[in-house]
N, CA, C and O atoms as CSV, one atom per row, in Angstrom:
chain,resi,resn,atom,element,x,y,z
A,1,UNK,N,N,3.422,16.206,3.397
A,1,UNK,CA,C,2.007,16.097,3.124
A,1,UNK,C,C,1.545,14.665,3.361
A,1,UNK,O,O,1.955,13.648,2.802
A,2,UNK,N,N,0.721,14.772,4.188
A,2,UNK,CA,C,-0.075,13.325,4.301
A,2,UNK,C,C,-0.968,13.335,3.325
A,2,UNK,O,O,-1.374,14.307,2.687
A,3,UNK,N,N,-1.405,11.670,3.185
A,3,UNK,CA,C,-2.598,11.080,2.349
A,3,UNK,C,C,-3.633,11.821,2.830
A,3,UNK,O,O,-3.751,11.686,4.048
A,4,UNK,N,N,-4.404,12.531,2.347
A,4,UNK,CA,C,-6.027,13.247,2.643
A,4,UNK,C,C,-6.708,11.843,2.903
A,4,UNK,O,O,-6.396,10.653,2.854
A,5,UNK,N,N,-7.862,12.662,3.222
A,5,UNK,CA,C,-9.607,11.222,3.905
A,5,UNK,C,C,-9.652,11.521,2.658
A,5,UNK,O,O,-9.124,10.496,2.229
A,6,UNK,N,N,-9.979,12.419,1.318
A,6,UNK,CA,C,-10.574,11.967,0.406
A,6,UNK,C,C,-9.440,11.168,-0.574
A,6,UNK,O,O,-9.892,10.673,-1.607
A,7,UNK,N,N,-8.403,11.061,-0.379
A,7,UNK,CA,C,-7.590,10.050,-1.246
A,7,UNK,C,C,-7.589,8.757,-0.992
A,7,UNK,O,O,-7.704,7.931,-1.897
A,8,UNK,N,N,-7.430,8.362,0.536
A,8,UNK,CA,C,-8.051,7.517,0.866
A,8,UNK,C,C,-9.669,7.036,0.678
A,8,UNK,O,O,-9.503,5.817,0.667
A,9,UNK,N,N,-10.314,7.125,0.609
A,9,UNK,CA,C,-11.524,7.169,0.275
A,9,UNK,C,C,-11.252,6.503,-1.254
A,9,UNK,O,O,-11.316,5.318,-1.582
A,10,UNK,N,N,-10.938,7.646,-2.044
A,10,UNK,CA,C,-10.494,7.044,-3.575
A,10,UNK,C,C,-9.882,5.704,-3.726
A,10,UNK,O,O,-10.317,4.724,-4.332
A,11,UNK,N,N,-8.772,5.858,-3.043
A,11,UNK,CA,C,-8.246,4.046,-2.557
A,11,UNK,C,C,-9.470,3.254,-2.488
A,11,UNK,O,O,-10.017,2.523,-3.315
A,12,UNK,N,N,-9.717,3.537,-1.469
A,12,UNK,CA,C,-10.822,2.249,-1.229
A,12,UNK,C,C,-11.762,2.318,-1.981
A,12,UNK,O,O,-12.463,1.307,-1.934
A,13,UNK,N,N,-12.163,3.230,-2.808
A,13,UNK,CA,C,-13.495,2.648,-3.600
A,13,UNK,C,C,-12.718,2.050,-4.922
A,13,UNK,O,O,-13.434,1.294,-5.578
A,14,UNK,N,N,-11.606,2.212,-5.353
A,14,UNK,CA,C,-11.197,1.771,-6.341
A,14,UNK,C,C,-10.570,0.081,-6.315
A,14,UNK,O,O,-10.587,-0.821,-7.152
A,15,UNK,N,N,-10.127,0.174,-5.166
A,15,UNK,CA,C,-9.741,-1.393,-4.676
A,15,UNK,C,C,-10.155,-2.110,-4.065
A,15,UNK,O,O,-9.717,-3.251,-3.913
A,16,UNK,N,N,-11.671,-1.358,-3.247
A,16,UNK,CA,C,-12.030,-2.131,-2.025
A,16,UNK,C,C,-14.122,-2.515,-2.857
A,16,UNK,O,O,-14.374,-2.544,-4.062
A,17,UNK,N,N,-15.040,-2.705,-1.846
A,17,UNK,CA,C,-15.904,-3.272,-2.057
A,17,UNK,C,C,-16.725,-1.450,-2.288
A,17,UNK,O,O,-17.175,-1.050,-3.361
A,18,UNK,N,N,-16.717,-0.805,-1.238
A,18,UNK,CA,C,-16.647,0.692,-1.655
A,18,UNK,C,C,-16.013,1.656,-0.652
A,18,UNK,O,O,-15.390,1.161,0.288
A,19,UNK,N,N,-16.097,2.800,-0.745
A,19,UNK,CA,C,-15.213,3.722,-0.060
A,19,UNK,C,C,-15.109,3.621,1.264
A,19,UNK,O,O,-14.194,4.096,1.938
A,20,UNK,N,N,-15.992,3.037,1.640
A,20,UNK,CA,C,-16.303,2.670,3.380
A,20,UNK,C,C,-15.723,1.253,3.563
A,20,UNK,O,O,-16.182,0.670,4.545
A,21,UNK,N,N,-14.753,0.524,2.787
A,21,UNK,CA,C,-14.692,-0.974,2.998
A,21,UNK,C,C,-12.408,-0.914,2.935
A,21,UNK,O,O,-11.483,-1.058,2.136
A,22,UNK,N,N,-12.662,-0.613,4.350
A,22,UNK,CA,C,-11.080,-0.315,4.880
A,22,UNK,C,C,-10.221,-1.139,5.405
A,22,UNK,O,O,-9.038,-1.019,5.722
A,23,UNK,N,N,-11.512,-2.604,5.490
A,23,UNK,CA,C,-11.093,-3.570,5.938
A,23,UNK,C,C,-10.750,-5.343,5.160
A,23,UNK,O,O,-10.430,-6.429,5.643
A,24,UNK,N,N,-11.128,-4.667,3.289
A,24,UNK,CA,C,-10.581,-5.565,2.409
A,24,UNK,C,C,-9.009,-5.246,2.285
A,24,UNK,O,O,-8.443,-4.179,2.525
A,25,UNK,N,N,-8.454,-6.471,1.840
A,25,UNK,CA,C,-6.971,-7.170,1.687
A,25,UNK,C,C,-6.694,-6.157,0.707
A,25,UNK,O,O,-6.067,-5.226,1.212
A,26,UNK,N,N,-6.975,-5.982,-0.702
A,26,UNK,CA,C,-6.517,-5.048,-2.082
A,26,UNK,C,C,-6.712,-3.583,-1.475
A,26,UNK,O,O,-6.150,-2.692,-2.111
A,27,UNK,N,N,-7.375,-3.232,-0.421
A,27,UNK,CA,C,-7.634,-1.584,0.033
A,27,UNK,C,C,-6.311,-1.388,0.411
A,27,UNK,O,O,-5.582,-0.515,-0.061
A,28,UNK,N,N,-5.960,-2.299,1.369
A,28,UNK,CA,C,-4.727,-1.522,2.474
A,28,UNK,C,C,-3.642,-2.106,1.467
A,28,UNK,O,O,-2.902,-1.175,1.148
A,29,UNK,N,N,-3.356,-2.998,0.997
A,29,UNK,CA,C,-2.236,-3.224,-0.386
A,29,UNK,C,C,-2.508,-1.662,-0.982
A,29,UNK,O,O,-1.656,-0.968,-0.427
A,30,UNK,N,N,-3.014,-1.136,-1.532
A,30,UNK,CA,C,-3.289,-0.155,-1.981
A,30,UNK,C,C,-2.911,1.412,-1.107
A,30,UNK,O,O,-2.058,2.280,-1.291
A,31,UNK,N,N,-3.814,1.264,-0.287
A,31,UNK,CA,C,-3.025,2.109,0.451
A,31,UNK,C,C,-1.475,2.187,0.662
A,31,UNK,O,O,-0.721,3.113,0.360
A,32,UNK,N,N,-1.259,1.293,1.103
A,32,UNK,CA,C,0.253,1.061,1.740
A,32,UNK,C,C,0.966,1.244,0.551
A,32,UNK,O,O,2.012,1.888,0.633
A,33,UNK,N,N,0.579,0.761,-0.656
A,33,UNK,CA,C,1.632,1.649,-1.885
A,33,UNK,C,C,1.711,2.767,-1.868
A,33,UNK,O,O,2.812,3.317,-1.892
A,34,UNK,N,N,0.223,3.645,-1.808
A,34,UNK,CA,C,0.362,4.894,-1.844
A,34,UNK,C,C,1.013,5.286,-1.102
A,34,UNK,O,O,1.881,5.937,-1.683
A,35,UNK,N,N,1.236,5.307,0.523
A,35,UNK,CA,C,1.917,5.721,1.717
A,35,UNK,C,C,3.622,5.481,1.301
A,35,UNK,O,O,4.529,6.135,1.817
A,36,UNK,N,N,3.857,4.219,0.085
A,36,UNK,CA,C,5.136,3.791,-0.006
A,36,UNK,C,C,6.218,4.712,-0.671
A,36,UNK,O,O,7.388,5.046,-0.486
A,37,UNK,N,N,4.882,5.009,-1.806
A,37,UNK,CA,C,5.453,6.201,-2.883
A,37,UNK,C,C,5.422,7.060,-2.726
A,37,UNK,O,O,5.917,7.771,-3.600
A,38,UNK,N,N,4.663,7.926,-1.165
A,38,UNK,CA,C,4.946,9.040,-0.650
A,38,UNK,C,C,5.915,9.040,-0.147
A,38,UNK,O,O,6.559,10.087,-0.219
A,39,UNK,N,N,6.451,7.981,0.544
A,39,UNK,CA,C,7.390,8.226,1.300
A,39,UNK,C,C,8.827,8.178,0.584
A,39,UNK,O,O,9.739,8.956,0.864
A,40,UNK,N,N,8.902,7.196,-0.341
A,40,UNK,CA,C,10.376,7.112,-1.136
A,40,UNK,C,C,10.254,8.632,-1.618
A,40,UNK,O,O,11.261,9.283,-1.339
A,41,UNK,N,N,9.180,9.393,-2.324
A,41,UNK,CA,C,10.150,10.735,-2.744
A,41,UNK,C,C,10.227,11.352,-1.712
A,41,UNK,O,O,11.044,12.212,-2.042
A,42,UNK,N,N,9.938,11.587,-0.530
A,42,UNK,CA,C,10.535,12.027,0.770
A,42,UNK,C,C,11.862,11.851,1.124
A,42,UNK,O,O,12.729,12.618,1.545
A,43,UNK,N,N,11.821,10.418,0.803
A,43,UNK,CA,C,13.620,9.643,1.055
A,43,UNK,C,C,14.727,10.574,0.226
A,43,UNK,O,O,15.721,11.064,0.762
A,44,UNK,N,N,14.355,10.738,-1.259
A,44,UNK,CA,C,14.538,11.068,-1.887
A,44,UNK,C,C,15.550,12.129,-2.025
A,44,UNK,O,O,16.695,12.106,-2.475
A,45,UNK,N,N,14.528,13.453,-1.312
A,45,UNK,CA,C,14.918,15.139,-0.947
A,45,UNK,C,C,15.951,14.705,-0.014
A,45,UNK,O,O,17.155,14.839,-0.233
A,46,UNK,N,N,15.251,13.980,1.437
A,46,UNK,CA,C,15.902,13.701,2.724
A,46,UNK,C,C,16.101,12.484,3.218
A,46,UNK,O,O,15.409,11.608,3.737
A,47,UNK,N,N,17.946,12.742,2.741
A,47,UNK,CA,C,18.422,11.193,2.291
A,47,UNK,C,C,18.665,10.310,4.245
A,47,UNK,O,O,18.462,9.161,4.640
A,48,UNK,N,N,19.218,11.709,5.030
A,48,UNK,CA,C,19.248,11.554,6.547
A,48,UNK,C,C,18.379,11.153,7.224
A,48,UNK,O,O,18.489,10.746,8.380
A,49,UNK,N,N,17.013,11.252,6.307
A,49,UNK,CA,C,15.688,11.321,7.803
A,49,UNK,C,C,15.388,9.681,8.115
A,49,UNK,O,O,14.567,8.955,7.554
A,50,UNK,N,N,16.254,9.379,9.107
A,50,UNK,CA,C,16.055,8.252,9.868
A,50,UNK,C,C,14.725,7.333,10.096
A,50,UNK,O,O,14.505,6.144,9.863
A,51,UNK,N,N,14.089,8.170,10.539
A,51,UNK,CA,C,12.822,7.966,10.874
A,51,UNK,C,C,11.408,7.598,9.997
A,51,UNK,O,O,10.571,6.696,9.982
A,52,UNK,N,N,11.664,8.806,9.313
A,52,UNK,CA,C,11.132,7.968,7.976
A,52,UNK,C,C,12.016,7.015,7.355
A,52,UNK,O,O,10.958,6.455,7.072
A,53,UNK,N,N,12.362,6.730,7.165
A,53,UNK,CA,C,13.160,5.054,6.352
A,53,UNK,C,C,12.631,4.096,7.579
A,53,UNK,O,O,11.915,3.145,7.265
A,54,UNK,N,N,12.897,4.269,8.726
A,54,UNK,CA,C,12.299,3.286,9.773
A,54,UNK,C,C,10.727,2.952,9.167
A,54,UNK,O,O,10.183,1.848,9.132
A,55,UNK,N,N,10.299,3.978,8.804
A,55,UNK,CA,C,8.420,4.111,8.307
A,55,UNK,C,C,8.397,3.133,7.649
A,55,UNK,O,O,7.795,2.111,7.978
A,56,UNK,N,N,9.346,3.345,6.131
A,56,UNK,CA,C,8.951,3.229,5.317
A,56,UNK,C,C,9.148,1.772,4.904
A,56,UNK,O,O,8.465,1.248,4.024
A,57,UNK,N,N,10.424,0.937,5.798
A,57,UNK,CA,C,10.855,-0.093,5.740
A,57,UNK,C,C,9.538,-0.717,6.848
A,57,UNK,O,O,9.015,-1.734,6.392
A,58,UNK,N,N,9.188,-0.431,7.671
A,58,UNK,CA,C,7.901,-1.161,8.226
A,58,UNK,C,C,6.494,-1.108,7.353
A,58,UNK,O,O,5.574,-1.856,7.682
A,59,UNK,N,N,6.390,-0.445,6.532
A,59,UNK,CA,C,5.727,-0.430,5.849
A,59,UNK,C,C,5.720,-1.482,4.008
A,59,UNK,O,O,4.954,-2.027,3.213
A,60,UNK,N,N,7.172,-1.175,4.246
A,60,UNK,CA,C,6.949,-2.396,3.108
A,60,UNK,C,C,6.870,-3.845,3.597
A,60,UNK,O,O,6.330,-4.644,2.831
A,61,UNK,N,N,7.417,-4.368,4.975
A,61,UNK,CA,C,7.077,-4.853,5.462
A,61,UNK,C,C,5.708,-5.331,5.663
A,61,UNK,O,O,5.559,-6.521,5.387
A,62,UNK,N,N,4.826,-4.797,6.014
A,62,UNK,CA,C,3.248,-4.820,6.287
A,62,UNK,C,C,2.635,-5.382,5.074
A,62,UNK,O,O,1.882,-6.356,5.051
A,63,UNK,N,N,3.075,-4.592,3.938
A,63,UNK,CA,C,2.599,-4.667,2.825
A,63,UNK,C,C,2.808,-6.333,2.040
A,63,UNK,O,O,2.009,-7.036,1.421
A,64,UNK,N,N,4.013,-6.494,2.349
A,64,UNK,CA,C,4.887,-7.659,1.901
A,64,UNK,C,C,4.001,-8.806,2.710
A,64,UNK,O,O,3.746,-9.868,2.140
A,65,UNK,N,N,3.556,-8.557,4.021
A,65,UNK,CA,C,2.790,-10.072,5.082
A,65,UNK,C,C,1.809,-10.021,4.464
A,65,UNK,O,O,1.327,-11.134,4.250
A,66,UNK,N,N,0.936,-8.688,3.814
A,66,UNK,CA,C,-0.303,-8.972,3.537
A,66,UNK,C,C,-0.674,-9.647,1.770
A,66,UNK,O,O,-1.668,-10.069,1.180
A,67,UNK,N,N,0.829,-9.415,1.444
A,67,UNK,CA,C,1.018,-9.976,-0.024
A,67,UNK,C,C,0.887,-11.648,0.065
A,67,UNK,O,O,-0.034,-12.373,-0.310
A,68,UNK,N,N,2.044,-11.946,0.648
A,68,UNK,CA,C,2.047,-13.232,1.435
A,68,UNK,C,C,0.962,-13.892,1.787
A,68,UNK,O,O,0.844,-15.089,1.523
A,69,UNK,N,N,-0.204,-13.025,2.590
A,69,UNK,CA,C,-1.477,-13.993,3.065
A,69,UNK,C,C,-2.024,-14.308,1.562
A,69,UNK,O,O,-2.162,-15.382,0.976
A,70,UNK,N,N,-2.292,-12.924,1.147
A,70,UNK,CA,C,-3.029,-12.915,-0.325
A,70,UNK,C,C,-2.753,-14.110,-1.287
A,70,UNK,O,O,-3.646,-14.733,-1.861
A,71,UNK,N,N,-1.348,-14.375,-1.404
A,71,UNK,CA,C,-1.070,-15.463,-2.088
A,71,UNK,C,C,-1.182,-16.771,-1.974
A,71,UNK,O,O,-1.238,-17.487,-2.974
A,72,UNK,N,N,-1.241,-17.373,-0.416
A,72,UNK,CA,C,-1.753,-18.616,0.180
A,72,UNK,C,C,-2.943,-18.388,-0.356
A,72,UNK,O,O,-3.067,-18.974,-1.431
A,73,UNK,N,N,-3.822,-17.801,-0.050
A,73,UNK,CA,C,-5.699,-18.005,-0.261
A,73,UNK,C,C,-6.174,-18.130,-1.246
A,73,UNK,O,O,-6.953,-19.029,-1.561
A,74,UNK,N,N,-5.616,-16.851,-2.213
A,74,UNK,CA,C,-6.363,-16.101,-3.508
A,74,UNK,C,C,-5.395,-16.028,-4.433
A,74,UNK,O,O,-5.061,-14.869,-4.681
A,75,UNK,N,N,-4.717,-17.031,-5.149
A,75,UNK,CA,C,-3.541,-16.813,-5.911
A,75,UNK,C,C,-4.400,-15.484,-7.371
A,75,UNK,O,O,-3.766,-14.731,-8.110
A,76,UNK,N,N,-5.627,-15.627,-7.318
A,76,UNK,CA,C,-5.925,-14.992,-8.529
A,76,UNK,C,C,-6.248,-13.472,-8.270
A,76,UNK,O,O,-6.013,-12.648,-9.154
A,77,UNK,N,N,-6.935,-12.998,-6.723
A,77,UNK,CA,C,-6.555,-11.955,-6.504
A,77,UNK,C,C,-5.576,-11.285,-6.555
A,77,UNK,O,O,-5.382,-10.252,-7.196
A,78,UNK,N,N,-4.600,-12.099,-5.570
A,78,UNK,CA,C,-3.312,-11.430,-5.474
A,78,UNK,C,C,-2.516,-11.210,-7.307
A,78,UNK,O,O,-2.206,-10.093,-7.723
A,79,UNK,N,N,-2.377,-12.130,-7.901
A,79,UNK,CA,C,-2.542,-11.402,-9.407
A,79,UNK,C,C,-3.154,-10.679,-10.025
A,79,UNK,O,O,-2.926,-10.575,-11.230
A,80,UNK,N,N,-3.938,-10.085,-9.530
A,80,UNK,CA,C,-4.980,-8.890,-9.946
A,80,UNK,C,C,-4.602,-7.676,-9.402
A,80,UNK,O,O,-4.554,-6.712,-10.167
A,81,UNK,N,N,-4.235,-7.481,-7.861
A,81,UNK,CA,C,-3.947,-6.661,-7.410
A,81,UNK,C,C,-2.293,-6.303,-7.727
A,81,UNK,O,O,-2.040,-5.105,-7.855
A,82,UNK,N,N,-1.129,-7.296,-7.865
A,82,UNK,CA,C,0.209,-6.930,-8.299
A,82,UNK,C,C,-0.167,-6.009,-9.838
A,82,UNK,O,O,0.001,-4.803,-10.021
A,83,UNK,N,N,-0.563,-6.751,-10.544
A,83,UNK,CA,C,-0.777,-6.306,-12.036
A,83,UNK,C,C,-1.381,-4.677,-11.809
A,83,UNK,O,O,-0.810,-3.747,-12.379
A,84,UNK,N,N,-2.546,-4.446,-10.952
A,84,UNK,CA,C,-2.984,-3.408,-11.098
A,84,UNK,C,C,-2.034,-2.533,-10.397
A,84,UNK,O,O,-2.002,-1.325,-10.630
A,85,UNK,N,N,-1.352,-3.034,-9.649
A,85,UNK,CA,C,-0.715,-1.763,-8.460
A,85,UNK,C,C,0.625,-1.429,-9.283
A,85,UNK,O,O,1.200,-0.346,-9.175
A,86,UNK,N,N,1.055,-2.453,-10.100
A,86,UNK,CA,C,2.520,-2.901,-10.943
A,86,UNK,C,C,3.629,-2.656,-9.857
A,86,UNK,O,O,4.670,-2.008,-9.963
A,87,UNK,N,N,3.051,-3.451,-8.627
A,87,UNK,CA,C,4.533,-4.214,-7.914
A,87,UNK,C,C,4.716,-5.648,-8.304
A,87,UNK,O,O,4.000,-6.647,-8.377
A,88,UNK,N,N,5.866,-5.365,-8.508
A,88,UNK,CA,C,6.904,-6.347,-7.903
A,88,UNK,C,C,7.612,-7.093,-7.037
A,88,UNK,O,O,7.974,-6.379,-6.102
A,89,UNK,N,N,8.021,-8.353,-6.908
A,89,UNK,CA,C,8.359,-9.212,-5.740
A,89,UNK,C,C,9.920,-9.205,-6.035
A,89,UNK,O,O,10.691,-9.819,-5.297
């Protein structure tokens, strides 16, 4: 099962400026958790599927550069958004 347009949507109005704003820093942090935690219980069932782990490791990846920018700029965002998402470094 993929992320629906309306979950996404929910993402972004909850993290972003509003549901149409796909292109703030806390949206796609957000997203990309969600996509993260879909995918680990995937891993989960299907410990073989290659391909997804390739996903899912580029994806924490992504997530991790955009943590990184966040923290040079906005040390107080990026503490807003760890706290709310409750990742960890």
């Amino acid at each position: 099962m993929q992320i629906t347009t309306e979950v996404k949507k929910e993402i972004f109005k909850k993290h972003g400026k509003s549901e149409f704003d796909t292109g703030s820093i806390e949206g796609q942090i957000a997203l990309f958790t969600a996509r993260i935690a879909h995918l680990t219980e995937h891993m989960k069932q299907n410990r073989k599927d290659l391909a997804t782990e390739r996903s899912l490791v580029l994806l924490v990846g992504k997530r991790r550069k955009l943590l990184d920018y966040l923290i040079k700029n906005d040390i107080e965002r990026y503490r807003a958004i760890i706290k709310e998402l409750g990742i960890r470094k």
